[in-house]
Structure formats: C-alpha cells, structure tokens
KOLRO-747881 format. One line per field, with one value per atom (N, C-alpha, C, O): residue number from 1; residue in one letter; atom name; x, y, z. Coordinates in steps of 0.2 Angstrom, whole numbers, plus 5000, padded with zeros to 4 digits. Layout:
BEGIN
n = c(NUM / ...)
res = c(A / ...)
atom = c(CA / ...)
x = c(X / ...)
y = c(Y / ...)
z = c(Z / ...)
# end
This chain:
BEGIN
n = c(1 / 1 / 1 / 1 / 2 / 2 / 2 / 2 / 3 / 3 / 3 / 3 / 4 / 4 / 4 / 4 / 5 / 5 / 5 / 5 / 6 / 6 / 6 / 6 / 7 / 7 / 7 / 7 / 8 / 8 / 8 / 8 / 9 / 9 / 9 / 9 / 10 / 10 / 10 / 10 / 11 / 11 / 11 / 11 / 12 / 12 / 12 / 12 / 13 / 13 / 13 / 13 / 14 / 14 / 14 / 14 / 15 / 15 / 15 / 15 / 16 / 16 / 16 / 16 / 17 / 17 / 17 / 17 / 18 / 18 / 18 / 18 / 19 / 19 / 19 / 19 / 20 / 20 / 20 / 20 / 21 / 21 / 21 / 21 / 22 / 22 / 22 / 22 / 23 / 23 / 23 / 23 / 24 / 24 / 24 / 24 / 25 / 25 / 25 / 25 / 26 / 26 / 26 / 26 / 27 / 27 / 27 / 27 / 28 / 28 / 28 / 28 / 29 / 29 / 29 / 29 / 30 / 30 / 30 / 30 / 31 / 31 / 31 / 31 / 32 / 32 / 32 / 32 / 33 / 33 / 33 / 33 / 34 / 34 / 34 / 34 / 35 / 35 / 35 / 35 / 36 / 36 / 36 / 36 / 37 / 37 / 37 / 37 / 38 / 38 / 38 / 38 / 39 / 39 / 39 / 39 / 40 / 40 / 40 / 40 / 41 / 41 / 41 / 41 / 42 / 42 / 42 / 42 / 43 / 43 / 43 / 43 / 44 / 44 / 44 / 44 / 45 / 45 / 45 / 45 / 46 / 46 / 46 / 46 / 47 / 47 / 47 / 47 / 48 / 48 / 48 / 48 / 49 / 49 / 49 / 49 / 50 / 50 / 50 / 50 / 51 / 51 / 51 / 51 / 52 / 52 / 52 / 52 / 53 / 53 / 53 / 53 / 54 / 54 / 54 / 54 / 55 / 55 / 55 / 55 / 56 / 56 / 56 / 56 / 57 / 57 / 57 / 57 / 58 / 58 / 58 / 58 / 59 / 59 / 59 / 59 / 60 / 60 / 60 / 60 / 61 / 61 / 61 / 61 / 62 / 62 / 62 / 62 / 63 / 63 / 63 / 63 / 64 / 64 / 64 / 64 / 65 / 65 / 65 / 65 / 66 / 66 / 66 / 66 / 67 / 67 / 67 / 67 / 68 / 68 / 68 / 68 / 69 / 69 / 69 / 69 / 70 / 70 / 70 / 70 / 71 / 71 / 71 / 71 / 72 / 72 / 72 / 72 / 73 / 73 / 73 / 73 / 74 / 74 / 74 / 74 / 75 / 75 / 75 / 75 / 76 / 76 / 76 / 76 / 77 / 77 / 77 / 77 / 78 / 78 / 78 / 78 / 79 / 79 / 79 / 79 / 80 / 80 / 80 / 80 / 81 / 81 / 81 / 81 / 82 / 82 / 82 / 82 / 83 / 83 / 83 / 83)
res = c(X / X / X / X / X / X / X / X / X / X / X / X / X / X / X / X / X / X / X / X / X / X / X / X / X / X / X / X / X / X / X / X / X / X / X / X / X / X / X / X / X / X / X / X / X / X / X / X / X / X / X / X / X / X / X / X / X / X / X / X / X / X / X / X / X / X / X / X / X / X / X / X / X / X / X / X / X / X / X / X / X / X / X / X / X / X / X / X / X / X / X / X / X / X / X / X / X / X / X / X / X / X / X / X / X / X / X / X / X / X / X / X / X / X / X / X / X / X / X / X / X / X / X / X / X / X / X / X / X / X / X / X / X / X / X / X / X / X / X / X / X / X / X / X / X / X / X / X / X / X / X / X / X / X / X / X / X / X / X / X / X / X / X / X / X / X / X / X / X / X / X / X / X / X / X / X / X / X / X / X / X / X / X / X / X / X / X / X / X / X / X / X / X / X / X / X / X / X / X / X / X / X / X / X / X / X / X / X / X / X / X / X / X / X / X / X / X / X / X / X / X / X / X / X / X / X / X / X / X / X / X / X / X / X / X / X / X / X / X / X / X / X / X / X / X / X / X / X / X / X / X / X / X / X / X / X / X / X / X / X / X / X / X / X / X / X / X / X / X / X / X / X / X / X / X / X / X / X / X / X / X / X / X / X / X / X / X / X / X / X / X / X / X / X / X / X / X / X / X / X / X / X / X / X / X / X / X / X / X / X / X / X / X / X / X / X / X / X / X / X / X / X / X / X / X / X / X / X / X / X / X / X)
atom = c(N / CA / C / O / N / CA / C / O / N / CA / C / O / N / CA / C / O / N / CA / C / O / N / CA / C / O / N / CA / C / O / N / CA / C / O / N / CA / C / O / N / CA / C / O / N / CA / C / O / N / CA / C / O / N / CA / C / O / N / CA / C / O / N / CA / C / O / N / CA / C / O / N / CA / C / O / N / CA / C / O / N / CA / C / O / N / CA / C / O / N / CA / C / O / N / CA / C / O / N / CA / C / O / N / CA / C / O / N / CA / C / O / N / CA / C / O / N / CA / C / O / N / CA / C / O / N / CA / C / O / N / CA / C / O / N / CA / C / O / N / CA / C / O / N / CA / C / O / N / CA / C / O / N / CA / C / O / N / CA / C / O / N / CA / C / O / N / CA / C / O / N / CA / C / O / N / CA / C / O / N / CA / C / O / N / CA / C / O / N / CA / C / O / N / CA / C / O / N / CA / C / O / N / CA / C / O / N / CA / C / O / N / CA / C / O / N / CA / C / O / N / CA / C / O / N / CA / C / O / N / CA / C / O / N / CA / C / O / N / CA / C / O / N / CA / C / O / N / CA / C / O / N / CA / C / O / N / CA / C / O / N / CA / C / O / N / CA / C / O / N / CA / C / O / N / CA / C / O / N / CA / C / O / N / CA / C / O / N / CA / C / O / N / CA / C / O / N / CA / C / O / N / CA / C / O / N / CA / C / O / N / CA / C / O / N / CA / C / O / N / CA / C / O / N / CA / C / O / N / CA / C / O / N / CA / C / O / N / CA / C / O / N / CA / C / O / N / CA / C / O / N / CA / C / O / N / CA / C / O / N / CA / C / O / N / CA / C / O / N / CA / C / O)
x = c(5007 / 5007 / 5012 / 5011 / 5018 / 5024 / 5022 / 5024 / 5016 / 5016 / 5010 / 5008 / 5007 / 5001 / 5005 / 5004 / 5010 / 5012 / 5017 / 5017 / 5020 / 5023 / 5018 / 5017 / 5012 / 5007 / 5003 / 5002 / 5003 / 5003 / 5005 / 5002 / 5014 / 5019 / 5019 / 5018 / 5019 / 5018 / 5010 / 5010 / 5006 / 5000 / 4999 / 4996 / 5002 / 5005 / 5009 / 5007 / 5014 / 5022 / 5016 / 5014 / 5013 / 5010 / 5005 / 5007 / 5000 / 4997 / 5002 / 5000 / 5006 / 5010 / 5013 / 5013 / 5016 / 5017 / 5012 / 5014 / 5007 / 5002 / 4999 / 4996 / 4998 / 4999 / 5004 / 5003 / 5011 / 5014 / 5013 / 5012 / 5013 / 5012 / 5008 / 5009 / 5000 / 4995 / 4997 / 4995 / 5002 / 5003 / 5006 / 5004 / 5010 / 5017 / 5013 / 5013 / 5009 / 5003 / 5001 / 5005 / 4997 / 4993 / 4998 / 4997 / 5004 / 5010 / 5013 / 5016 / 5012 / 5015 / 5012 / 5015 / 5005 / 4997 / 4998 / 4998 / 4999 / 4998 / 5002 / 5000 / 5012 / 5015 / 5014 / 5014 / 5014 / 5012 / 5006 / 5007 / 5001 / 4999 / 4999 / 4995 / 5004 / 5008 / 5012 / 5011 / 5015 / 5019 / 5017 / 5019 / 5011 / 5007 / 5003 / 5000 / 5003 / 4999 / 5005 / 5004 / 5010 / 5015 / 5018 / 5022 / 5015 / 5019 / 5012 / 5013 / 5006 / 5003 / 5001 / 4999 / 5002 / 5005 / 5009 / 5006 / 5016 / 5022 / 5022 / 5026 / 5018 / 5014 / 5010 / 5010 / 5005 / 5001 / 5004 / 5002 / 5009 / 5009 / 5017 / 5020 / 5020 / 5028 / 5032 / 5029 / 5037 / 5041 / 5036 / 5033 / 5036 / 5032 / 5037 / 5043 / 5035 / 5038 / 5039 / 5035 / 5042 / 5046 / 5039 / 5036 / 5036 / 5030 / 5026 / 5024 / 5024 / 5018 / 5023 / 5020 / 5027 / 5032 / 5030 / 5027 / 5031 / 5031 / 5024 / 5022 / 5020 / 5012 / 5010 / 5006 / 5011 / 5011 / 5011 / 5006 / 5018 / 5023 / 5016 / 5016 / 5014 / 5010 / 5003 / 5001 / 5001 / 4995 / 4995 / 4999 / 4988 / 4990 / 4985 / 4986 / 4978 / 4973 / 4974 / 4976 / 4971 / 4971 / 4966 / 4968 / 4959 / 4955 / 4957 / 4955 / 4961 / 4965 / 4968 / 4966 / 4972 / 4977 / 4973 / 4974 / 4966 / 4964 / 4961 / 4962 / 4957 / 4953 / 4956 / 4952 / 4964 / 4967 / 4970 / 4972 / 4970 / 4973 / 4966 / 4967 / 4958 / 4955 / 4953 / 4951 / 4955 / 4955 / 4958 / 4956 / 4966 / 4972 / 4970 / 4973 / 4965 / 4963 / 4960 / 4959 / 4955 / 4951 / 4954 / 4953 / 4960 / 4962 / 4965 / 4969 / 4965 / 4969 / 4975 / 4980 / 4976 / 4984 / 4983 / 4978 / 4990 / 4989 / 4986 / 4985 / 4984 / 4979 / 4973 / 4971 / 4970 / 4964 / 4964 / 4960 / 4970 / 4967 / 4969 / 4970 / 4971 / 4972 / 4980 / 4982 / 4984 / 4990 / 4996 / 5002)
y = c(4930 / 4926 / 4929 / 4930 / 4930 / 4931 / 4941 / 4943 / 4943 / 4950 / 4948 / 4952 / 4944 / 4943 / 4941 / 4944 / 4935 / 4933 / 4941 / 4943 / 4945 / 4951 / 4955 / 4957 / 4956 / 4961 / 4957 / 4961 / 4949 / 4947 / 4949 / 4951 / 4946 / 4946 / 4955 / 4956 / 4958 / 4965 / 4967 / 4972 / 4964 / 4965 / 4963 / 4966 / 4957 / 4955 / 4959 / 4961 / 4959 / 4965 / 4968 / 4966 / 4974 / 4979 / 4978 / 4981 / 4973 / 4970 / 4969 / 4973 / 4967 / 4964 / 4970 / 4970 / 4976 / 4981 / 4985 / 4988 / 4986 / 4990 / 4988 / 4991 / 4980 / 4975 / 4978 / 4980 / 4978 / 4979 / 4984 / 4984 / 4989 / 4999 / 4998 / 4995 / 4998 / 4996 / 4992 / 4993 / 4986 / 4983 / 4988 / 4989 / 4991 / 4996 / 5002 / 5003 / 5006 / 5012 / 5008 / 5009 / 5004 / 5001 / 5001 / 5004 / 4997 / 4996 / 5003 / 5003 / 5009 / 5013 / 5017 / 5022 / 5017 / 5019 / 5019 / 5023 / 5009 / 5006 / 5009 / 5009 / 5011 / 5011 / 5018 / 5018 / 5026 / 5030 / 5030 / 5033 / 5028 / 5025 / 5022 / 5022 / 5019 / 5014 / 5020 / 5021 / 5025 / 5029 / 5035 / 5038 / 5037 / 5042 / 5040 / 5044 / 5033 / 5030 / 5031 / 5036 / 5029 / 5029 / 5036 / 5037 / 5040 / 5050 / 5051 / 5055 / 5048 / 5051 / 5047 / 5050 / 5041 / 5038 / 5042 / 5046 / 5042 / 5045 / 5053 / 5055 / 5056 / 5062 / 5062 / 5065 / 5058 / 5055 / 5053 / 5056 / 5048 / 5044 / 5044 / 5041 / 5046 / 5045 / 5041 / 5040 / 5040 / 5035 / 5028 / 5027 / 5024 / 5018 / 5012 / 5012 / 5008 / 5002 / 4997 / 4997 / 4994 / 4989 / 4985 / 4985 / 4981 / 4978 / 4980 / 4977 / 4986 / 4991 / 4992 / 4992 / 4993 / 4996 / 4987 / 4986 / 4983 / 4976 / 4976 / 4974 / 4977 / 4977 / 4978 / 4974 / 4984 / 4990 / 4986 / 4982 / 4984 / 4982 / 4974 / 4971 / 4973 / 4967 / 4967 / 4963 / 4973 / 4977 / 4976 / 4977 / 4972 / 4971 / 4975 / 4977 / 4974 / 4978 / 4986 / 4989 / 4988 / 4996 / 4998 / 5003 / 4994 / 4998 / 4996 / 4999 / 4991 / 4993 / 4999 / 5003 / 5000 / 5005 / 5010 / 5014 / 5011 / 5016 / 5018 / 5023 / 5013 / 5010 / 5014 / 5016 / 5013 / 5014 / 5021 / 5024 / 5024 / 5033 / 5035 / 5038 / 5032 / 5039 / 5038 / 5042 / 5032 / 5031 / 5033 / 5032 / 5036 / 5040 / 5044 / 5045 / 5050 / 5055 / 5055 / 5060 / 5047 / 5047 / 5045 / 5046 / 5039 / 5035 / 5038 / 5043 / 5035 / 5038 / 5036 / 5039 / 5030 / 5024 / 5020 / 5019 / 5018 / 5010 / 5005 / 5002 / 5003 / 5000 / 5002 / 4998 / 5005 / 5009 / 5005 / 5001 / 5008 / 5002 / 4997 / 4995 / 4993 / 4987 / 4985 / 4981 / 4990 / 4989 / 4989 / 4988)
z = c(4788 / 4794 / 4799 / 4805 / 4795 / 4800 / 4806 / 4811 / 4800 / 4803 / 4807 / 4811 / 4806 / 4813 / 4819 / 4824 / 4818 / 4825 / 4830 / 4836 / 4823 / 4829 / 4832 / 4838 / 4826 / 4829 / 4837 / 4842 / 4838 / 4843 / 4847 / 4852 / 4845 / 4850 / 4854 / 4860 / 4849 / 4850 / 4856 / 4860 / 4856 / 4856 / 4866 / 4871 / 4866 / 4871 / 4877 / 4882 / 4873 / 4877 / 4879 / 4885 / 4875 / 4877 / 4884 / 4889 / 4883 / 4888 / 4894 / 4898 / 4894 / 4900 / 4904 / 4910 / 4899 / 4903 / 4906 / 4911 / 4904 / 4907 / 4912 / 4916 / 4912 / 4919 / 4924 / 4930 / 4920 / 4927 / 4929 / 4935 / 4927 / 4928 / 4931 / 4936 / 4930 / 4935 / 4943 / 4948 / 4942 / 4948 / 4952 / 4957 / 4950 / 4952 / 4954 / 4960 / 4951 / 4953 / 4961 / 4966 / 4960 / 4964 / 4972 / 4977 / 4972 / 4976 / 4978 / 4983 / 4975 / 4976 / 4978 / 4981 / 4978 / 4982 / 4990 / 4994 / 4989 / 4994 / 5000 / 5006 / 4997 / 5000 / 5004 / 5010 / 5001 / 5001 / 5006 / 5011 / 5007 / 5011 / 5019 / 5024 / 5018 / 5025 / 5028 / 5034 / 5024 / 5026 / 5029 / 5033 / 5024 / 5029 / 5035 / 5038 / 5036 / 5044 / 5047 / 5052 / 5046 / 5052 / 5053 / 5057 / 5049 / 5050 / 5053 / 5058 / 5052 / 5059 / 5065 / 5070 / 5063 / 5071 / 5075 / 5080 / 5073 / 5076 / 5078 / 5083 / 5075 / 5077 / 5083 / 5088 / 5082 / 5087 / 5093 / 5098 / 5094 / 5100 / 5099 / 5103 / 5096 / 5098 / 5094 / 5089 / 5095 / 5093 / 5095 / 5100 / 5087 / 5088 / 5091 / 5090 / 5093 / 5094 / 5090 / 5086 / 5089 / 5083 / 5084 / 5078 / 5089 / 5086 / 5083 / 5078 / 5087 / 5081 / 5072 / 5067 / 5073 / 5064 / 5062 / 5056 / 5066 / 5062 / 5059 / 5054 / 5064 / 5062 / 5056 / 5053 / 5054 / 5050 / 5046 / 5045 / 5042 / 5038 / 5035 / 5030 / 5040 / 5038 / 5033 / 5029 / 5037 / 5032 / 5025 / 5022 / 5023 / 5018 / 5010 / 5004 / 5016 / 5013 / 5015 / 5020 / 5008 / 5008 / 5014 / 5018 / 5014 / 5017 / 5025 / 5029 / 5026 / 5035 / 5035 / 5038 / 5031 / 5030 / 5032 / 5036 / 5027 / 5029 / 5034 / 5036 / 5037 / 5042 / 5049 / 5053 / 5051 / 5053 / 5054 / 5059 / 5048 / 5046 / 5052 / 5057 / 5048 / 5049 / 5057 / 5061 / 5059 / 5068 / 5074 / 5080 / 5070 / 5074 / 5078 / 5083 / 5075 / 5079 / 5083 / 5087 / 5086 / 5090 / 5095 / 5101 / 5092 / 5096 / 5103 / 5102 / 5109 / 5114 / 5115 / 5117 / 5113 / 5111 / 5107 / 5104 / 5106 / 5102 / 5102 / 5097 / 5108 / 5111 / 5109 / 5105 / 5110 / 5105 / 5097 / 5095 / 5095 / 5086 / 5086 / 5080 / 5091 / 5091 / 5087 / 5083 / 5090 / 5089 / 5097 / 5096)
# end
C-alpha cells in the first residue's frame, strides 16, 4: 500500500510539473511575442507612447498579439490599429 500511495504521490509531482513547464512555455511564447510587436512597432512609428506600451502590456490573447504584428506593415499610424 505504502508504495502505491509514493507511486501516486510521485505520479502527481510529475503531473504538476509538466503543468507548470507547459504554463511557463506558453507565457514565454506569449512574451516573446509582445516583444517582437513592440520591435516592430518602434521600427514602424517611433518611439511609442506610454499609452500605447500600457495597451500592449494589456494584451492578453495570442491571436491580438498576432493580429496586430501582421497589421504593422499596412498600418499608416497607431490609429490605424486602434492603438
């Protein structure tokens, strides 16, 4: 009995971490992402404005993020993506 509760206990851990590494992957996508918007913002249009950097920062889904990368090059301003 005592070695089914570690193989559990164990079985678990394992679960939890691969949970987290997945969150942490995921987060670290996300971020890398946020950061390549705003290198080609700032390429784009200049120094951004702290309301636009705060905007950003608020983004929460991927596909804005993306949504927003692939419309930089058309865009004529910030105003253009609704920023």
């Amino acid at each position: 009995m005592e070695r089914t509760l570690l193989t559990n206990a164990d079985r678990a851990a394992r679960q939890g971490f691969e949970r987290g590494v997945a969150q942490g992957r995921r987060q670290g996508i996300e971020q890398g992402r946020r950061e390549l918007l705003l290198a080609l913002l700032g390429r784009r249009f200049g120094p951004l404005p702290e309301a636009t950097l705060r905007r950003l920062q608020e983004l929460r889904s991927p596909e804005e993020i993306e949504g927003l990368a692939e419309r930089v090059l058309d865009a004529r301003s910030l105003e253009d993506l609704g920023l």
